[in-house]
C-alpha positions in Angstrom: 2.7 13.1 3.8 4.2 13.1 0.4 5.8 10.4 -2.2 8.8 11.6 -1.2 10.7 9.5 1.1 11.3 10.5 4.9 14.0 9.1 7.1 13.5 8.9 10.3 14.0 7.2 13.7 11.2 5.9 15.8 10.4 6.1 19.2 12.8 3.5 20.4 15.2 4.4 18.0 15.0 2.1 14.8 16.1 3.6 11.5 12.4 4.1 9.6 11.7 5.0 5.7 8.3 6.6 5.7 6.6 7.2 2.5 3.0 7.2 0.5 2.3 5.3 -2.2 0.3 6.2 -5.8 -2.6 5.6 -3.7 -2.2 7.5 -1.2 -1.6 4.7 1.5 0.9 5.5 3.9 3.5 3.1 3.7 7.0 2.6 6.1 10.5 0.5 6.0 11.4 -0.4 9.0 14.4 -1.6 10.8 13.2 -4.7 13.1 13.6 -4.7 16.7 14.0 -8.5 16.2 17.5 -9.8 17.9 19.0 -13.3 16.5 21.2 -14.3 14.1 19.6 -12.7 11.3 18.3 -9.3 10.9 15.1 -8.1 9.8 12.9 -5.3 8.3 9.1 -4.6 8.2 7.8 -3.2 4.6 4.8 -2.1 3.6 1.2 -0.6 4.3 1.7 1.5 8.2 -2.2 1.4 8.4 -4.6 -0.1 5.4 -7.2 1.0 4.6 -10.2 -2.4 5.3 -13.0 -1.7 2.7 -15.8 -3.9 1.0 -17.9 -3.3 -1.9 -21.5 -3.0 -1.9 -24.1 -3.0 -4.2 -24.7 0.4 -5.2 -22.9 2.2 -3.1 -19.4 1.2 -3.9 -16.6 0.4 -2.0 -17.1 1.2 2.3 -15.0 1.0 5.1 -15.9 -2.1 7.4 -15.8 -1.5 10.7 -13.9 -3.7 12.5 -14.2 -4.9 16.3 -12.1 -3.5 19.2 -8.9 -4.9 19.5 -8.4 -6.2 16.0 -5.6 -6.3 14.6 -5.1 -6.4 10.4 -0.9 -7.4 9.2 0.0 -5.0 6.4 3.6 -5.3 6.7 6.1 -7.9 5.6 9.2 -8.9 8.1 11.7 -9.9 6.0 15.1 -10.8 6.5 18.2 -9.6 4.7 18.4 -12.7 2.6 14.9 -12.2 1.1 16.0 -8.4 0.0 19.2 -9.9 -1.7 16.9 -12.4 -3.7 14.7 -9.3 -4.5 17.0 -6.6 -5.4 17.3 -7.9 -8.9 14.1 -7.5 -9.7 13.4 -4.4 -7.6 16.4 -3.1 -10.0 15.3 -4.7 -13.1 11.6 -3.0 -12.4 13.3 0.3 -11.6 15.5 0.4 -14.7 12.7 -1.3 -17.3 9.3 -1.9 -15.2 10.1 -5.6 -16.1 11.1 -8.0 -13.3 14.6 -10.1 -14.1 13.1 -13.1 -15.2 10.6 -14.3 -18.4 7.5 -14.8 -17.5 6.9 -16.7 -20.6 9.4 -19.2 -19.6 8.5 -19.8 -15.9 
């Protein structure tokens, strides 16, 4: 997969932004299947990669026991994008965020 983006629609039909990131890590955005009030998305990591450093040999992959699970993605809702979008915008216009961190 590339850093480009890939729109797609999963299995059971959700809207999905797939995409890697300047690691390599394959990341998604993800419409939830989550039905209420509000409405949701998943962001982040698909699958990360679990690793621990040791002495001399540098950073391993641990293995991890049948059946575990490991959270990489957020589920947000549409109200925590809106109070993002400033400072995804401000980072994508100036790599800054829209507030001063020397003031916070």
């Amino acid at each position: 997969m590339s850093k480009d983006l890939a729109c797609k629609v999963t299995d059971r039909g959700f809207p999905i932004i797939l995409f890697e990131d300047e690691y390599g890590e394959r990341c998604s955005l993800q419409i939830s299947s989550l039905m209420g009030d509000q409405v949701f998305c998943w962001f982040g990591v698909t699958s990360p990669t679990i690793q621990v450093m040791e002495s001399g040999k540098g950073w391993q992959p641990v293995k991890l026991p049948v059946g575990a699970v490991v959270s990489s993605r957020m589920h947000i809702s549409q109200e925590q994008v809106r109070q993002l979008l400033p400072h995804l915008q401000a980072f994508a216009e100036s790599g800054e965020f829209a507030f001063d961190p020397l003031s916070s």
